[in-house]
C-alpha positions in Angstrom: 3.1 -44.6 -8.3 2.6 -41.1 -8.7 2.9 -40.1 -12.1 5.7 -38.3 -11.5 8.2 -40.9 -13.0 8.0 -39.6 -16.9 7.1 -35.5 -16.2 9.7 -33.8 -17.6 9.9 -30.5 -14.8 8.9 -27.2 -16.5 10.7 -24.1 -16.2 8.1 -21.6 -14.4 8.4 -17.9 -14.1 6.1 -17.0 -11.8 4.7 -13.3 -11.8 2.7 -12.0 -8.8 2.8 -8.4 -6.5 1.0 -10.4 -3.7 3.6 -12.2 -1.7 1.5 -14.7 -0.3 -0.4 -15.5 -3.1 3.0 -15.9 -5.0 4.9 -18.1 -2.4 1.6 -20.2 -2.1 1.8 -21.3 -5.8 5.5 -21.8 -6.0 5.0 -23.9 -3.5 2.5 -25.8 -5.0 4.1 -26.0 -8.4 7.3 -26.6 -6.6 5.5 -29.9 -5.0 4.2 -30.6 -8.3 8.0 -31.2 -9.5 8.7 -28.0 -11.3 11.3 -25.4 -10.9 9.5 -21.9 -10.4 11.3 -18.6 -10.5 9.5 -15.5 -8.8 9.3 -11.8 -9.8 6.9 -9.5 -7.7 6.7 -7.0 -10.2 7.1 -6.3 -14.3 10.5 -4.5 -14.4 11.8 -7.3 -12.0 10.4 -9.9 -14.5 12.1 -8.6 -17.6 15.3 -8.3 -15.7 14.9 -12.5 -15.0 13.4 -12.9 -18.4 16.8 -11.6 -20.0 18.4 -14.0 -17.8 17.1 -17.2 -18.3 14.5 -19.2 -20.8 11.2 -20.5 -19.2 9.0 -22.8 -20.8 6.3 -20.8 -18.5 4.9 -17.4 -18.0 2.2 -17.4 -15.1 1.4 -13.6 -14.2 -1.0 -11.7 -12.3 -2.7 -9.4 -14.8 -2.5 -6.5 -12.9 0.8 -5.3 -11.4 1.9 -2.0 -9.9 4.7 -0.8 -12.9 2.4 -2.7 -16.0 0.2 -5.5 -17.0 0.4 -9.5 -17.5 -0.3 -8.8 -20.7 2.4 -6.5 -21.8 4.9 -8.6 -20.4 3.8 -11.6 -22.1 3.9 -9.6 -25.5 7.5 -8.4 -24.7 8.9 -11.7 -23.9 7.4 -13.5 -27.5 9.4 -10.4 -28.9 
């Protein structure tokens, strides 16, 4: 038995400008039983974020058009 039986899957959105780093996860998360959407960049995960509701927000703090946290703070808003 692997535990798996009662996990609800989680909604991920999955923030990350290194695509290896970011695949790697998903992956991982993906194995895990959850469904994981990927943005490389801040303006691409605003434009998913409008999109669809995640019960998730993994982000690399530092990305090349803003921060983790200033993403985070827009999508509570």
């Amino acid at each position: 038995m692997s535990g798996m039986e009662n996990q609800i899957p989680a909604q991920i959105l999955l923030i990350d400008d290194h695509e290896a780093t970011r695949e790697t996860l998903s992956e991982e998360l993906e194995d895990s039983g959850h469904i994981v959407s990927q943005a490389e960049n801040f303006a691409s995960a605003l434009r998913i974020l409008k999109e669809k509701e995640f019960d998730l927000i993994l982000s690399d703090l530092v990305l090349p058009d803003g921060t983790g946290m200033d993403l985070i703070a827009q999508a509570r808003a």
